[in-house]
C-alpha positions in Angstrom: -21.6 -108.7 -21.5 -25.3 -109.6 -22.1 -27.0 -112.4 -20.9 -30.6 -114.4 -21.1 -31.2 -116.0 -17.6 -34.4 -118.4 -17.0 -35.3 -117.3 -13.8 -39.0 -119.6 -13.8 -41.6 -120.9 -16.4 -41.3 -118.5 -18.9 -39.4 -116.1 -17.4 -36.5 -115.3 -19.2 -34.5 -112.3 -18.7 -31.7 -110.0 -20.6 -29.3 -107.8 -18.6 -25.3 -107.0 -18.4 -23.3 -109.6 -16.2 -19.9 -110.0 -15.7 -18.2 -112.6 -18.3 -17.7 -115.7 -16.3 -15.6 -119.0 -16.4 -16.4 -122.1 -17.2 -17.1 -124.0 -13.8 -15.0 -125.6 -11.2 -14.4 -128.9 -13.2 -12.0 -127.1 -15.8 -8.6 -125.7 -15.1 -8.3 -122.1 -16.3 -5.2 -122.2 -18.6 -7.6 -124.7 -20.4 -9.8 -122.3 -21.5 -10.9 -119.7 -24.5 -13.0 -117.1 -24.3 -15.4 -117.2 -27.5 -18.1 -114.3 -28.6 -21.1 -116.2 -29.6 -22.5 -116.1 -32.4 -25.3 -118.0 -32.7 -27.1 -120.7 -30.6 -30.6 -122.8 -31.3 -33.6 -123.1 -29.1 -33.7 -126.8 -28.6 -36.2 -129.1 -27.2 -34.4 -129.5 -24.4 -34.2 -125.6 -23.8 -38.0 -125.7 -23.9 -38.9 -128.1 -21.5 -36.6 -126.1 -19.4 -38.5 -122.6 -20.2 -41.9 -124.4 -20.3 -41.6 -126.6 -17.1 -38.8 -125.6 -15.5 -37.5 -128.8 -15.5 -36.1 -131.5 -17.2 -36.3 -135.0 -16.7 -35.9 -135.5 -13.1 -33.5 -131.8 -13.3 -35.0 -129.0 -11.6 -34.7 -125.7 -12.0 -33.0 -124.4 -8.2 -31.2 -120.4 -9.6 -31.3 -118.1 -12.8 -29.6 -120.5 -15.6 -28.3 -119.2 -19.1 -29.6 -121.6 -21.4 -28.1 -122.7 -25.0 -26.1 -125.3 -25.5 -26.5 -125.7 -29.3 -23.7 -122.7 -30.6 -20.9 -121.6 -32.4 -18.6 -118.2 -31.8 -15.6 -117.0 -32.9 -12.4 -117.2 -30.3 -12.2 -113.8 -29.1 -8.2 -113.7 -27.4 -5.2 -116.1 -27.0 -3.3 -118.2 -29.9 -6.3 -118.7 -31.7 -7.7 -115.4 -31.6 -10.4 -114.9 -35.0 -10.9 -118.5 -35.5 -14.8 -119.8 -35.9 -15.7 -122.1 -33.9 -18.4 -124.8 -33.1 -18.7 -125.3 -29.2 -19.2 -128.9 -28.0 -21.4 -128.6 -24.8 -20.2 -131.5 -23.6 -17.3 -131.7 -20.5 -16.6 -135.2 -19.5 -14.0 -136.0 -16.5 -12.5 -138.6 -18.6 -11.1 -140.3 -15.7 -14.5 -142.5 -14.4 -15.0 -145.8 -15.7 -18.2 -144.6 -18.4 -15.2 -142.4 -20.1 -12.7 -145.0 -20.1 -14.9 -147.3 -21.7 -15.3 -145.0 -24.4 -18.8 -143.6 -23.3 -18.2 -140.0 -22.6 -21.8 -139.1 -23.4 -22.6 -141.4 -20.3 -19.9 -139.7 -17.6 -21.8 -139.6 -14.9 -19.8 -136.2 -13.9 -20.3 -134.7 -17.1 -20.4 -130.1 -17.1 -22.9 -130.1 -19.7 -23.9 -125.6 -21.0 -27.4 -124.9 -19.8 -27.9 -127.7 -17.8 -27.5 -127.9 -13.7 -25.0 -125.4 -12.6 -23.3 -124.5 -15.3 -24.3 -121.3 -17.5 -25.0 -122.2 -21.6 -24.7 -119.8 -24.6 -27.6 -117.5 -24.7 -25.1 -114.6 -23.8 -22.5 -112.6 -25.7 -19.9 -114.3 -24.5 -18.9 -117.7 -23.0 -15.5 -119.2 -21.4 -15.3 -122.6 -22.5 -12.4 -125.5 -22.5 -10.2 -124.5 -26.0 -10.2 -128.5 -26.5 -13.9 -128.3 -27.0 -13.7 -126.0 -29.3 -14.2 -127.3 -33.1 -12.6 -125.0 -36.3 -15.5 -124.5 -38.7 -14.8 -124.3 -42.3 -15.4 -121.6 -44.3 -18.2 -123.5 -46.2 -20.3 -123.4 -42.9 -22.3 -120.3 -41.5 -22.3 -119.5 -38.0 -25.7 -120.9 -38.2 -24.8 -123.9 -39.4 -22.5 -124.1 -36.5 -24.8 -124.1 -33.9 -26.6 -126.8 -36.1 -23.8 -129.1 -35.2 -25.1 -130.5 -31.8 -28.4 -131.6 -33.2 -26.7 -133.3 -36.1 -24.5 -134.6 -33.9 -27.3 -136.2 -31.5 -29.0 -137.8 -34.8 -25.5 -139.5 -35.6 -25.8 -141.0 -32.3 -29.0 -142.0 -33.2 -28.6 -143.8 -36.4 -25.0 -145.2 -35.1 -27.7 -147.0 -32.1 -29.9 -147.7 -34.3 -27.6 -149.9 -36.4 -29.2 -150.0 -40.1 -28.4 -152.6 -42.4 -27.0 -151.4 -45.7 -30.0 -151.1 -48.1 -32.2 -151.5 -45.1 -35.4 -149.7 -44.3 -36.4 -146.9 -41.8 -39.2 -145.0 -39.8 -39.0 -142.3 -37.8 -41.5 -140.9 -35.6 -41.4 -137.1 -34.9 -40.2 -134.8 -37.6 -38.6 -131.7 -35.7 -34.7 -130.8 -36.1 -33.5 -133.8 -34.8 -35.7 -136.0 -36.6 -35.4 -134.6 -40.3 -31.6 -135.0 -39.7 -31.8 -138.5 -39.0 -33.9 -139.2 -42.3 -31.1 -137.1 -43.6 -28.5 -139.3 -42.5 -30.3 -142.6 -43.3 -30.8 -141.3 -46.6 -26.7 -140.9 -47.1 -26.2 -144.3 -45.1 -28.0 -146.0 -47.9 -31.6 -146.4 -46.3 -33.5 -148.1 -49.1 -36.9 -146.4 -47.9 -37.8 -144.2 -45.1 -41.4 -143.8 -43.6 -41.7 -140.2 -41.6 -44.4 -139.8 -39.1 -45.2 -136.2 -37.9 -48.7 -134.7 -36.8 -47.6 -131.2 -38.4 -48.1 -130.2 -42.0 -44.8 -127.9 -42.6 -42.8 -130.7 -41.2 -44.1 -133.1 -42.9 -43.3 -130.7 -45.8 -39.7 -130.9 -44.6 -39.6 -134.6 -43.6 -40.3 -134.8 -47.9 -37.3 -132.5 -48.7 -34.8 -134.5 -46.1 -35.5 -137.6 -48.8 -38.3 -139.5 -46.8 -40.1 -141.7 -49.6 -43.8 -141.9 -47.5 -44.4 -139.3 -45.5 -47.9 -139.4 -43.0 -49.8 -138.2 -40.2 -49.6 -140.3 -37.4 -51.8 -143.5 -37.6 -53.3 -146.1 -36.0 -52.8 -148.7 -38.4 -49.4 -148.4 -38.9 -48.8 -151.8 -40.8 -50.8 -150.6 -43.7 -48.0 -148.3 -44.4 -44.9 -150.8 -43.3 -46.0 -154.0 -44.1 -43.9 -156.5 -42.2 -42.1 -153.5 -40.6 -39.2 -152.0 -40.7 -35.6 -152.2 -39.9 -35.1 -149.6 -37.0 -37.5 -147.1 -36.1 -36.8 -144.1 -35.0 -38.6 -142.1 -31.8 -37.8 -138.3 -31.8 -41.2 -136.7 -31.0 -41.1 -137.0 -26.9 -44.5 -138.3 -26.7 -46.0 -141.9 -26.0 -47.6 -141.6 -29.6 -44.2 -141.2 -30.7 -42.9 -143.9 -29.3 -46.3 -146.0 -30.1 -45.8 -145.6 -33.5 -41.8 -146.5 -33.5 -43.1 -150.0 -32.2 -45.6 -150.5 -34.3 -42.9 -149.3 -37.0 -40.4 -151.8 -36.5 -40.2 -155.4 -38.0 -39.8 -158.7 -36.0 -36.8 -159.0 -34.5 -36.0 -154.9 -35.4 -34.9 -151.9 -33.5 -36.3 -149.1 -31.8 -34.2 -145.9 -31.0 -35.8 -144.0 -28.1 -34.4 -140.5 -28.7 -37.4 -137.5 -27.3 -37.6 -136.4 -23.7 -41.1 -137.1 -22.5 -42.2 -134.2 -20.5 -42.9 -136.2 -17.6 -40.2 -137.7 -17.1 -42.1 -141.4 -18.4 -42.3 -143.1 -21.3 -44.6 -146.2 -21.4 -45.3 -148.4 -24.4 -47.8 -151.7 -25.3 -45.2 -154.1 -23.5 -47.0 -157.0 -25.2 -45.9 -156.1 -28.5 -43.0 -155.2 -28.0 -42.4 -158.3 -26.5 -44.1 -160.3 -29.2 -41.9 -158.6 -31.6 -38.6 -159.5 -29.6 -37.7 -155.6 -30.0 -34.5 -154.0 -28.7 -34.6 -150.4 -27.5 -31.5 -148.1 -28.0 -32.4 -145.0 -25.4 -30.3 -141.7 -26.8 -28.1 -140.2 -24.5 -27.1 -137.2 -26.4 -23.8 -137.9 -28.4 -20.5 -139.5 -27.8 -17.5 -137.4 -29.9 -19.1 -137.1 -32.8 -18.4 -133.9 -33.7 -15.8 -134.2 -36.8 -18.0 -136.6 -38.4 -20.9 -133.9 -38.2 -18.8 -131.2 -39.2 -17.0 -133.0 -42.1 -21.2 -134.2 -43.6 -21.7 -130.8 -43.6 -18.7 -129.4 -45.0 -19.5 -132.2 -47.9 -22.7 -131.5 -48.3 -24.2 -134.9 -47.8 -26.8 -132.7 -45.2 -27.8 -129.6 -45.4 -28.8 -127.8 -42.6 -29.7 -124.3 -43.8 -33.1 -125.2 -44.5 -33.9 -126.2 -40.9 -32.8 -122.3 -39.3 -36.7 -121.0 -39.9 -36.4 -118.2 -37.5 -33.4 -115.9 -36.4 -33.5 -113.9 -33.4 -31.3 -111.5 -31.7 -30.7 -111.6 -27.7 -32.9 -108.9 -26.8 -35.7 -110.6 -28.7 -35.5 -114.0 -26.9 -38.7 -114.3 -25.1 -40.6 -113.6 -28.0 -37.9 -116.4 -30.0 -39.1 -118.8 -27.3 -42.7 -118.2 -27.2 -42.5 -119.2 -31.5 -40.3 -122.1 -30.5 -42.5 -123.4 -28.6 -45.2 -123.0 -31.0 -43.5 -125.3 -33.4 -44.8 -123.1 -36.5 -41.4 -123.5 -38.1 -38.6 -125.6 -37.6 -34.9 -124.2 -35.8 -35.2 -120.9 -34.0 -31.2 -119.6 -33.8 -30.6 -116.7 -31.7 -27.3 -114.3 -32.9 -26.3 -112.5 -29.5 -23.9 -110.5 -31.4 -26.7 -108.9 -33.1 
């Protein structure tokens, strides 16, 4: 098969590997081999092929990223069946799982992340019980779009909206236009989007935000008395400014971005003033038959948000746009 490996910043490679399994923590009659079919550049990918690092994760051998994707099951009982892959492995035997928080197991095999190989490669072993049937409504594409809806339900779930309530959110990349998607269909009254870039503020407007802005200084001219819960998905202290400012007396703020250095500060005093509680994102906990079942519905549609498609071979190139931010979802089809 063919693979993308990050060897260092920026240095991402295609060549023919061996197919290989899905790491020590999962026992082999467990698992499916799937042929991918499609699999987004996230953020998370980028910090990775931009820094080499994540958080306080470093980069230490050649690592397949991806860990946004969907395939189809290429052998075994279900043999032909499409499939969303949940990048997710907890040990469900340490206290975090058992209390329900999987997305917290401290032991968790996560694709494209530490040791173990993600999806930017033909094909991927994986556990058969994290393998999710897609309907026939949903693309491949929409597939892979899953795990970021997926991360934005976690998001609004933390952020805890009161029916009819209001909303800001603060970053309008994938993950942010699906959250003012979703607050939308949980009954937001009015959402405020923030975003420094014109053609997502464009799309922050065609998610169903009512104001849409550049960031600001003066954030109450737009808010008033504030809002709700505010939402931070833009990985920057501005972000996470404005989400402060955002919020009402007594609201919520939902911490979702990854700052690239690993810190996020904020104006204490006002938060403080404010009597503020911060929700920090920790990727998603089960989520995914909820995300699948919105879009089968069609209460979000994710379509819109694929602006690029790539195949393997053309991955450094897919990268270097991603990391422009000129469009929105980069999804690269290694079947292609």
């Amino acid at each position: 098969m063919r693979a993308a490996r990050l060897y260092g910043v920026g240095d991402i490679r295609v060549a023919e590997e061996p197919a290989a399994d899905a790491g020590p923590a999962v026992s082999p009659r467990d698992i499916s081999l799937v042929r991918v079919t499609a699999v987004g550049i996230c953020g998370s990918d980028l910090h990775w092929w931009d820094e080499g690092a994540i958080g306080d994760a470093g980069l230490d051998h050649p690592l397949v990223l991806g860990h946004e994707a969907a395939g189809v099951i290429a052998a075994g009982p279900r043999a032909g069946q499409r499939v969303a892959i949940d990048p997710a492995i907890p040990d469900e035997t340490c206290r975090a799982c058992r209390d329900g928080y999987r997305n917290l197991c401290p032991n968790v095999v996560f694709a494209g992340h530490g040791r173990t190989d993600g999806a930017m490669r033909e094909l991927m072993a994986w556990p058969s019980g994290r393998l999710y049937p897609l309907p026939d409504s949903m693309t491949d594409a929409d597939g892979a779009m899953l795990e970021p809806l997926g991360v934005a339900i976690q998001c609004v779930d933390l952020g805890h909206l009161p029916f009819g309530g209001t909303a800001a959110v603060a970053g309008c990349g994938p993950i942010g236009l699906l959250i003012i998607g979703l607050l939308k269909v949980s009954g937001a009254s009015s959402v405020i989007a923030f975003e420094p870039l014109a053609h997502r503020r464009e799309a922050a407007a065609r998610m169903g935000a009512d104001v849409v802005s550049a960031p600001v200084d003066n954030v109450g001219e737009l808010t008033g008395y504030g809002v709700d819960v505010a939402f931070e998905a833009a990985g920057t202290d501005d972000g996470v400014r404005l989400a402060v400012d955002a919020a009402r007396p007594g609201g919520r703020v939902v911490l979702a971005g990854i700052p690239g250095d690993d810190t996020t500060t904020f104006r204490a005093s006002i938060a403080r003033r404010k009597g503020l509680t911060i929700a920090m994102v920790r990727r998603m906990n089960e989520v995914y038959p909820r995300a699948i079942s919105l879009a089968d519905r069609g209460a979000v549609d994710l379509a819109p948000l694929v602006t690029r498609r790539a195949a393997l071979d053309e991955i450094g190139d897919a990268f270097k746009d991603a990391a422009q931010r000129t469009g929105l979802k980069t999804v690269v089809e290694p079947q292609r």
